[in-house]
N, C-alpha and C positions, 0 to 999 in steps of 0.2 A: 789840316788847318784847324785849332783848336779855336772856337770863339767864347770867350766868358760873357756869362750874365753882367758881371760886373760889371765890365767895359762897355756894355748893350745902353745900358742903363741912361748915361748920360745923352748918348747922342736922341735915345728915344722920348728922353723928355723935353730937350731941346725942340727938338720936332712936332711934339705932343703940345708944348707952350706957342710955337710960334702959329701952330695951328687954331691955336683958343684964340690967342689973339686977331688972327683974320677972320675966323667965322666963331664966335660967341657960344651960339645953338650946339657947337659939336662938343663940348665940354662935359653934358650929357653922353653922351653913347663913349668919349674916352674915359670918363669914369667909369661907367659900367662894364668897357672891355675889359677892362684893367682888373676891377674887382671880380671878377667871372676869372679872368686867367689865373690870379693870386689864389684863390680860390680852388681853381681845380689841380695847378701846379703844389697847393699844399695839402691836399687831400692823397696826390698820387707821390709828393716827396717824401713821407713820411710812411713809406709801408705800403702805396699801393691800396688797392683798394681790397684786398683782401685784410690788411689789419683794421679797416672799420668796421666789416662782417665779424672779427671776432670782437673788436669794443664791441659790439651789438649785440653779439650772444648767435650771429646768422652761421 
């Protein structure tokens, strides 16, 4: 079973919004999952972390 990102996407913001909307407070910690995951999904999509040791010169 193949599952895409793509298709992830909407049901998890669905879920992400209906959950702001009940508790307010968690809006915080889902932004910050979010950009922590974006984050290290585009650090290791792009080459791994072996191609920012050599952008670095490591």
């Amino acid at each position: 079973m193949d599952i895409n990102i793509i298709a992830i996407q909407p049901i998890v913001a669905l879920i992400a919004g209906i959950l702001i909307l009940i508790m307010p407070r968690l809006l915080a910690y889902i932004v910050a999952i979010y950009l922590i995951f974006i984050g290290i999904s585009g650090l290791l999509g792009t080459g791994g972390l072996e191609n920012i040791g050599q952008r670095l010169g490591i």
